[in-house]
KEMARBA-375873 format. One line per field, with one value per residue (C-alpha): residue number from 1; z, x, y. Coordinates in nm, 4 decimals. Layout:
BEGIN
nr (NUM | ...) .
Z (Z | ...) .
X (X | ...) .
Y (Y | ...) .
end
This chain:
BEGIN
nr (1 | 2 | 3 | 4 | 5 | 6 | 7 | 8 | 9 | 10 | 11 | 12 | 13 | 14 | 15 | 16 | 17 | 18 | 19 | 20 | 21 | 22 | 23 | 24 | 25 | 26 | 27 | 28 | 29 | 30 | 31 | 32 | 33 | 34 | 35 | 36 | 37 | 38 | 39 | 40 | 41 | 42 | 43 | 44 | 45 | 46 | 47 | 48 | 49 | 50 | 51 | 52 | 53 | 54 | 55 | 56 | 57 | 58 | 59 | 60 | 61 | 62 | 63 | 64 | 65 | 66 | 67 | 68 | 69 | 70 | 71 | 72 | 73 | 74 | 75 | 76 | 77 | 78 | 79 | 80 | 81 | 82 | 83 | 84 | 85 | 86 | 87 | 88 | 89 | 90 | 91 | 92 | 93 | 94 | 95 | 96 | 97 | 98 | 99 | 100 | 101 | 102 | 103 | 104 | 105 | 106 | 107 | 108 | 109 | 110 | 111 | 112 | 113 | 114 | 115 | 116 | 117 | 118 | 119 | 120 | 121 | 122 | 123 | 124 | 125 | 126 | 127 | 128 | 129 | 130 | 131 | 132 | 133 | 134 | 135 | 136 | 137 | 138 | 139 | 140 | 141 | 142 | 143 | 144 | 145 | 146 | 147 | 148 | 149 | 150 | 151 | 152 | 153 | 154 | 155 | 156 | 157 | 158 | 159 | 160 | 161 | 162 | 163 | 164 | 165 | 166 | 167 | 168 | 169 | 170 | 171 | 172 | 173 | 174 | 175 | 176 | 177 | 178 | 179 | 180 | 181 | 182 | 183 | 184 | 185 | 186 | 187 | 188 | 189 | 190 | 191 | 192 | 193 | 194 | 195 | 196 | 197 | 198 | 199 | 200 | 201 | 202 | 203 | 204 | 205 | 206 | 207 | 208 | 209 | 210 | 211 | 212 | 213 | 214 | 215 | 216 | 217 | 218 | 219 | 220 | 221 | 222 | 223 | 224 | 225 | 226 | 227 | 228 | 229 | 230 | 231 | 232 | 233 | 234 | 235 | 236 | 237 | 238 | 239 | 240 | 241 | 242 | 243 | 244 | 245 | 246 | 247 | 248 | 249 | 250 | 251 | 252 | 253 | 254 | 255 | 256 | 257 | 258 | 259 | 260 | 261 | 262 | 263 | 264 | 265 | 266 | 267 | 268 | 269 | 270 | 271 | 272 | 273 | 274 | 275 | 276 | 277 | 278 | 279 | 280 | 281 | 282 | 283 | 284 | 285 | 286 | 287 | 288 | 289 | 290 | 291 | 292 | 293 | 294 | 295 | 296 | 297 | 298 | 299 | 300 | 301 | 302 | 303 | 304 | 305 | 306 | 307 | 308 | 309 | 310 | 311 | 312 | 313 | 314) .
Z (8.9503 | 9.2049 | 9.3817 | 9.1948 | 9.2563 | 9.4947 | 9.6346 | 9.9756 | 9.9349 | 9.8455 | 10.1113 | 10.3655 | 10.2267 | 10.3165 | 10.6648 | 10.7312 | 10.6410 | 10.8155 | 11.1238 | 11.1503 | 11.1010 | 11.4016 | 11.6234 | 11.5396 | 11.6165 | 11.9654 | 12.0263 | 11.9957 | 12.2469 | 12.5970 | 12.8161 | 13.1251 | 12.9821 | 12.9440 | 13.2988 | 13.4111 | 13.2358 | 13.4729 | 13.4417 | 13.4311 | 13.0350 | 12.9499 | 12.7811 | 12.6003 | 12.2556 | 12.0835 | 12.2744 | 12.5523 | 12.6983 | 12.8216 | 12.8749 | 13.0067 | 13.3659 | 13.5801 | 13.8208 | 13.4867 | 13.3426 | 13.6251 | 13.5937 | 13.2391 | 13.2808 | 13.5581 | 13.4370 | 13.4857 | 13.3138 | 13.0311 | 13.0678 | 13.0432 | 12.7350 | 12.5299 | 12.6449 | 12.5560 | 12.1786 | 12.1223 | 12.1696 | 11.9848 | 11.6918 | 11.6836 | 11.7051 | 11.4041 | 11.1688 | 11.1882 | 11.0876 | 11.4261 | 11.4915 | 11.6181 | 11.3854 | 11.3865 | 11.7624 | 11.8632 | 11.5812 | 11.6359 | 12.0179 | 11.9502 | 11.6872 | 11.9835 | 12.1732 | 11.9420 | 11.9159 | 12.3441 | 12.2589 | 12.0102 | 12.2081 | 12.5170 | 12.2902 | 12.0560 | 12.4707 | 12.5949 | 12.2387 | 11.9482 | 11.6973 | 11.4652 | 11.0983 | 10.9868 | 11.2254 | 11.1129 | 10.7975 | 10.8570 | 11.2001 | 10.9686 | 10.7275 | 11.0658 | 11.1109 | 10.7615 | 10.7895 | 11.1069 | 11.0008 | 10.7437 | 10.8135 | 10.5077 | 10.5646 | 10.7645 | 10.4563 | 10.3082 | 10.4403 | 10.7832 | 11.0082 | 10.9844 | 10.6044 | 10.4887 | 10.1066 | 10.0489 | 9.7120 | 9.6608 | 9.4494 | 9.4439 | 9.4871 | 9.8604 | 9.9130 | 9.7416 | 9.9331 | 10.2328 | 10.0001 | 9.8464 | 10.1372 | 10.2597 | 9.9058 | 9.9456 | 10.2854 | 10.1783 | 9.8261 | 10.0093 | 10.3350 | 10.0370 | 9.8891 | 10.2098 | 10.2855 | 9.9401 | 9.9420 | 10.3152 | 10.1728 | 9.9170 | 10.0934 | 10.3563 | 10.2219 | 9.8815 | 9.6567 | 9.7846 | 9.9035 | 9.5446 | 9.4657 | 9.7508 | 9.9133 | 10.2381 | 10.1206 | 10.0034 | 10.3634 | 10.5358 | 10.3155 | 10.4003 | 10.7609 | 10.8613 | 10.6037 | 10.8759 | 11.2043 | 11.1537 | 11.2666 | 10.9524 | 10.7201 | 10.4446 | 10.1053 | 10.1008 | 9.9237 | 10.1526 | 10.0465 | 9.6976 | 9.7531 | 9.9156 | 9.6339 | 9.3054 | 9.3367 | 9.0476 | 9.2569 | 9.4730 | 9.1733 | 9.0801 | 9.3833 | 9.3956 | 9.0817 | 9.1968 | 9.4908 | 9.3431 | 9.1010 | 9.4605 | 9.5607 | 9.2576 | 9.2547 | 9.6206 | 9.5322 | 9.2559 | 9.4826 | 9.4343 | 9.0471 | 9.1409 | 9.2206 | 8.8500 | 8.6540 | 8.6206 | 8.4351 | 8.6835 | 8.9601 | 8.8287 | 8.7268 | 9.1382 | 9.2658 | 9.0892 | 9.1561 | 9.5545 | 9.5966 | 9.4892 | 9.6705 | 10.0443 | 9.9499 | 9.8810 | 10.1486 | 10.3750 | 10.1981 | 10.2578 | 10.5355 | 10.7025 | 10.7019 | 10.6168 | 10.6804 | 10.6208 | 10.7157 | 10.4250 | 10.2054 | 10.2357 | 10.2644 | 9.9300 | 9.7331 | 9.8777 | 9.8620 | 9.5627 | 9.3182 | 9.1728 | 9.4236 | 9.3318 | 8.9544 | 9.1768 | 9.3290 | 9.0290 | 8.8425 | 9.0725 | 9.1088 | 8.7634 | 8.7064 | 9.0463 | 8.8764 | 8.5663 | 8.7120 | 8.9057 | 8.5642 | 8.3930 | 8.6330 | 8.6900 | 8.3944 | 8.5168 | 8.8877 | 8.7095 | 8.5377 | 8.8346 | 9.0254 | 8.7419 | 8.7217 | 9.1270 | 9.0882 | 8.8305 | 9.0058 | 9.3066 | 9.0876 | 8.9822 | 9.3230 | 9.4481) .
X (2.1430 | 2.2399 | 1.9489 | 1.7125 | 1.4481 | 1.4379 | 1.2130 | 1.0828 | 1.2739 | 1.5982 | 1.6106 | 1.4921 | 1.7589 | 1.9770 | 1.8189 | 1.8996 | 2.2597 | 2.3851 | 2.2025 | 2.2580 | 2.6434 | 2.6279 | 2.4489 | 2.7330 | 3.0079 | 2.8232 | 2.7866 | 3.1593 | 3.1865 | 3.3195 | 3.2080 | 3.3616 | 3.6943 | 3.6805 | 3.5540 | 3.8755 | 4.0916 | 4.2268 | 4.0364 | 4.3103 | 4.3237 | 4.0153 | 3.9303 | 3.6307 | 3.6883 | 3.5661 | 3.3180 | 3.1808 | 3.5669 | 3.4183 | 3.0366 | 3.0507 | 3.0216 | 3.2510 | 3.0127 | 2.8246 | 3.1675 | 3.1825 | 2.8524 | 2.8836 | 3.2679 | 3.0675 | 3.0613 | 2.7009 | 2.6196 | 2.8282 | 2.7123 | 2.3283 | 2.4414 | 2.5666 | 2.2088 | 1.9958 | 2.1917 | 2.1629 | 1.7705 | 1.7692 | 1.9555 | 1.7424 | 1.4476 | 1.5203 | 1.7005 | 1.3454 | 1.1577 | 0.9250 | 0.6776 | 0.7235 | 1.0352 | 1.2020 | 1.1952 | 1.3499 | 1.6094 | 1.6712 | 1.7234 | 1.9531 | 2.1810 | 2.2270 | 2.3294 | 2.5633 | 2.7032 | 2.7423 | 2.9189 | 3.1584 | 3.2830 | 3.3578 | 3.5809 | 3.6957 | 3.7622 | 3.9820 | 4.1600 | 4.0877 | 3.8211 | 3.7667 | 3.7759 | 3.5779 | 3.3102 | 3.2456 | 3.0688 | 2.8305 | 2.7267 | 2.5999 | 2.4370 | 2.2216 | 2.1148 | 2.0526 | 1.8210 | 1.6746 | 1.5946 | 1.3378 | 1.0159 | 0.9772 | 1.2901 | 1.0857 | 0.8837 | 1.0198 | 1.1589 | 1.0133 | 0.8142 | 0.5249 | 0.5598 | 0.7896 | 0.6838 | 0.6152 | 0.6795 | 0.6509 | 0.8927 | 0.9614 | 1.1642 | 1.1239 | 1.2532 | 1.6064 | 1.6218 | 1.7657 | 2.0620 | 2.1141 | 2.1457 | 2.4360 | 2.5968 | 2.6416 | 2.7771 | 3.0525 | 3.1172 | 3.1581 | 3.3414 | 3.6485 | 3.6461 | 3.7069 | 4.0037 | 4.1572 | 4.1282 | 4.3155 | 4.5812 | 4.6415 | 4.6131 | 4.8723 | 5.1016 | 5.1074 | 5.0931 | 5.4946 | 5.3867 | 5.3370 | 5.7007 | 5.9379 | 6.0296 | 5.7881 | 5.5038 | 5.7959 | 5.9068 | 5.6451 | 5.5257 | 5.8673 | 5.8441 | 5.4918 | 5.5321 | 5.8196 | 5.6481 | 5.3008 | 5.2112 | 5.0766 | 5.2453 | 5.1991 | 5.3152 | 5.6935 | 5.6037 | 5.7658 | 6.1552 | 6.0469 | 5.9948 | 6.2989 | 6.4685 | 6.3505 | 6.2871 | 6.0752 | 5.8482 | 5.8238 | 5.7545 | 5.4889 | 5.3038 | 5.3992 | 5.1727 | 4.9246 | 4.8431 | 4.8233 | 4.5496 | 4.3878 | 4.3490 | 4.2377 | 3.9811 | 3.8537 | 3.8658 | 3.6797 | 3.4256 | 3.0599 | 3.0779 | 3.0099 | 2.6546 | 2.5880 | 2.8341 | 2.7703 | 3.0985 | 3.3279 | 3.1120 | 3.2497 | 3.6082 | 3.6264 | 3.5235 | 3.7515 | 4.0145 | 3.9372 | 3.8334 | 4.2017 | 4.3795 | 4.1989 | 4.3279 | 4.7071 | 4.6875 | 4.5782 | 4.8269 | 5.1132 | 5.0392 | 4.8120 | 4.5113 | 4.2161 | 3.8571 | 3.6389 | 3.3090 | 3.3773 | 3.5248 | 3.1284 | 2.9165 | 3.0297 | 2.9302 | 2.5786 | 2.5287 | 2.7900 | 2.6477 | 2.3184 | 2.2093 | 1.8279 | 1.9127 | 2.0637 | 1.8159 | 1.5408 | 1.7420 | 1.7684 | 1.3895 | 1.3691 | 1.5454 | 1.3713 | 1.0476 | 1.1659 | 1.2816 | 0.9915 | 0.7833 | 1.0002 | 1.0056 | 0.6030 | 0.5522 | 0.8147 | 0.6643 | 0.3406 | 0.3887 | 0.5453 | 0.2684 | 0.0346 | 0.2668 | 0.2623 | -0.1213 | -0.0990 | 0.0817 | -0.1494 | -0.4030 | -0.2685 | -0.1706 | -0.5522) .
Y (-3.6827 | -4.0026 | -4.1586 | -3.8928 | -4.1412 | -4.4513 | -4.7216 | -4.8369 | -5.1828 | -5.0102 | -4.8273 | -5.0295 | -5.2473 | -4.9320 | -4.9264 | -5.2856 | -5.2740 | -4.8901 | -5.0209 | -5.3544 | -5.2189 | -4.9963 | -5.2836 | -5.5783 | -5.2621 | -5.1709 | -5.5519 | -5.6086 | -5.2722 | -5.4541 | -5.1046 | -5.2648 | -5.2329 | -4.8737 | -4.8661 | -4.9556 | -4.7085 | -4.4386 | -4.1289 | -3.9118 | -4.0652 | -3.8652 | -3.5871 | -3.4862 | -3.3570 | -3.0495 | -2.8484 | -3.0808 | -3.0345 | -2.7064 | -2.7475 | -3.1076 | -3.0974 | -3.3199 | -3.4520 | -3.6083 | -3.7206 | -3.8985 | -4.1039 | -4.1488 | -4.3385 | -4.5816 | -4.9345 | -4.9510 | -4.6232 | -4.7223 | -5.1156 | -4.9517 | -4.7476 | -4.9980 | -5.2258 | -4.8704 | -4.8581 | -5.2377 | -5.2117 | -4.8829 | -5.0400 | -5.3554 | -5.1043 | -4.8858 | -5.1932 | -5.3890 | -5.0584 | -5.0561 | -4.7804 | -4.4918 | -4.5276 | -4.1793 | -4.0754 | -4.4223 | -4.3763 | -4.0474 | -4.0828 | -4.3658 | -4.2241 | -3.9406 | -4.2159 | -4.3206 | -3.9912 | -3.9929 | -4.3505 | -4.1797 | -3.9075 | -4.1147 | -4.3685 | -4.0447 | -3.8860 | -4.1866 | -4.2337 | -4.0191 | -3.9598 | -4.2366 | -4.1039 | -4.4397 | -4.4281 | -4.0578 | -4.1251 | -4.4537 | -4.2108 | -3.9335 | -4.2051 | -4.3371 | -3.9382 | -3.9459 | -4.2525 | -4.1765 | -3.7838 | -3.9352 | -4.1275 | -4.2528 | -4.4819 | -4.7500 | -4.7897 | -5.1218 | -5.4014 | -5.3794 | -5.5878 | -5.3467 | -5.2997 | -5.5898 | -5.5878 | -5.2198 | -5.1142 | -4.7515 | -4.5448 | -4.2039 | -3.9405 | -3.9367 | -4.3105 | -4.1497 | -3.8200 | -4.0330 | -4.1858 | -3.8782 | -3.6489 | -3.9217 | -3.9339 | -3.5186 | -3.5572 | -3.8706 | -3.6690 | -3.3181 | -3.5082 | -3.6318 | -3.3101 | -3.1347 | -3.4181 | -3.3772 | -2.9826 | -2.9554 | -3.1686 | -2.9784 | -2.6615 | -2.7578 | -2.8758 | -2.6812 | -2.9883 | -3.0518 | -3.3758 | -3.5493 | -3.4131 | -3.5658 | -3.8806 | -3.8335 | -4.1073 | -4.3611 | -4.3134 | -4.3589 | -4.6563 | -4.7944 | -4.7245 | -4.8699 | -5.1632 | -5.2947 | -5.1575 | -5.2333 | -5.6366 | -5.8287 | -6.0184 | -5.7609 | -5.7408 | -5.6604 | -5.3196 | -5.1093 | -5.3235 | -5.3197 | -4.8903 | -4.8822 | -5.0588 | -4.9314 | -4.5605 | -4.5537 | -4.7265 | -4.3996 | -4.1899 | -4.3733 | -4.3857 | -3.9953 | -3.9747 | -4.2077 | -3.9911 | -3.6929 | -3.8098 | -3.9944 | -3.6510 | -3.5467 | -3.7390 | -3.6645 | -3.2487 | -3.3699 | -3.6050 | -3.3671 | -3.4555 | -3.7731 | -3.6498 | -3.6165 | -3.7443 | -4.1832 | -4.1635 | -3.9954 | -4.1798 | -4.5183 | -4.3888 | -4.2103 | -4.5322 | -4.7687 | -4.5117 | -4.4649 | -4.8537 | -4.9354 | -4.6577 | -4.8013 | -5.1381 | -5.0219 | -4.8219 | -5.1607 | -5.3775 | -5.1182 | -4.9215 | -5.1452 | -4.8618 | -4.9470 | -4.7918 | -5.1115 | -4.9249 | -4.6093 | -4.8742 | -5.0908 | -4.7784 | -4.5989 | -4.9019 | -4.8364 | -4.4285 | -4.3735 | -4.5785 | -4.6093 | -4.9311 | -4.8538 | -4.9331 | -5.2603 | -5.3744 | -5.3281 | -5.5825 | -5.8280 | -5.7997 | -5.7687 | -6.1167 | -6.2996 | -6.2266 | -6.3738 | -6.6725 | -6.7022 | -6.7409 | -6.9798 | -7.2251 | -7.2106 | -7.4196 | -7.6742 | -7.6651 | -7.6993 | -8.0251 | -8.1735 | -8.1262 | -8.2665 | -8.5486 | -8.6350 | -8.6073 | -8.8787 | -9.0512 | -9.0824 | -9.1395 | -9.4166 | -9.5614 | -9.5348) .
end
């Protein structure tokens, strides 16, 4: 089973990186902007279009409400990355927060599929105590292992495996599987690869040019979303787990080079909670301690040396 056992540093590790993630994205948030947009662009999605009332809607789209928000998540975020106490009311409080922030950008725009995943691995950090273990001011060399340190990683491995299953299922179930046998995803490939800014690659000509081309990438996506129907095996299978990631790292990149789409945050964050980054991190510790030992002796007859050395000099 992935992350069947964990330790404090790997996960606080895992702490550092989701939140300190969130905090650069908030930092680069300019709230004043959105400020300025005309209301009549808004609209809150899901269910808070009908239980959000307007007088609050109001307040919230103030610069200085929103201007306070993004100062609230920024000390929130510096909060929970350094592992303060109390840790999980603080993070807790300011992953709601970040779920506030969300809807108002999802409300003036849409929702953001790559923001959906690293949100639910800040619950998923912030839901368990035991996160602020390691690598934290108030317990920066903890070094406890467990099962409960990989309970954390492995609740956000379900929710990524499950969240590509779901996407690869729907796509298959609405469209039948006639997708993977016409000319729609050379078209569009063709299409964005000339509307889309960016310098690109020149695949959508070279589509456009050489059918076979098209046929290929036909096949190619239909064993994509094989893969992501396929996603909860990588919860116990290391095999499959290595051959879905090599198979879903490559299909984000073609899909940047051609398309120019790319989810950067997914792309990071299943390197992290889809692979085994506690086996990771043990090595590297592992091979710091080694090299730690071999170069005692050398540090060891340098120092006897310099003490000669003075010696000698008096």
């Amino acid at each position: 089973m992935l992350h069947q056992t964990g330790s404090a540093r790997t996960l606080g590790l895992v702490r550092i990186g989701v939140f300190a993630l969130w905090f650069w994205q908030v930092l680069s948030w300019d709230p004043a902007w959105y400020a300025e947009l005309p209301r009549a662009l808004f609209g809150w999605p899901s269910v808070l279009r009908r239980v959000m009332p307007e007088a609050w809607t109001a307040w919230l789209l103030d610069g200085a409400a929103l201007a306070g928000l993004r100062a609230l998540l920024l000390v929130g975020l510096g909060w929970s990355l350094l592992g303060l106490r109390p840790y999980r009311p603080i993070a807790l409080a300011t992953c709601a927060l970040l779920t506030i922030q969300e809807q108002i950008l999802a409300g003036f725009t849409y929702i953001d599929p790559a923001r959906i995943l690293p949100l639910y691995a800040a619950y998923a950090l912030a839901a368990f105590r035991c996160s602020a273990d390691g690598m934290s001011v108030a317990s920066p060399a903890a070094g406890g292992r467990g099962a409960r340190y990989g309970t954390p990683l492995l609740v956000v491995a379900v929710a990524f495996s499950f969240c590509y299953a779901f996407v690869g299922a729907r796509r298959l179930a609405g469209t039948g599987g006639a997708v993977f046998f016409t000319d729609s995803l050379s078209h569009w490939m063709v299409v964005w690869s000339r509307q889309l800014p960016g310098p690109g690659l020149g695949v959508g000509d070279a589509v456009a040019q050489r059918p076979w081309l098209g046929a290929f990438a036909n096949v190619a996506f239909a064993a994509v979303t094989l893969c992501e129907v396929l996603s909860p095996l990588c919860l116990v299978s290391r095999r499959f787990r290595r051959l879905w990631l090599a198979v879903i790292a490559l299909f984000q990149l073609m899909a940047s080079a051609t398309m120019h789409i790319f989810f950067w945050q997914n792309f990071l964050l299943m390197f992290v909670f889809m692979t085994d980054i506690n086996r990771l991190t043990r090595r590297v510790a592992v091979w710091r301690r080694r090299r730690a030992r071999s170069r005692g002796p050398a540090l060891a007859r340098h120092r006897t040396a310099d003490r000669r050395a003075c010696d000698i000099r008096r």
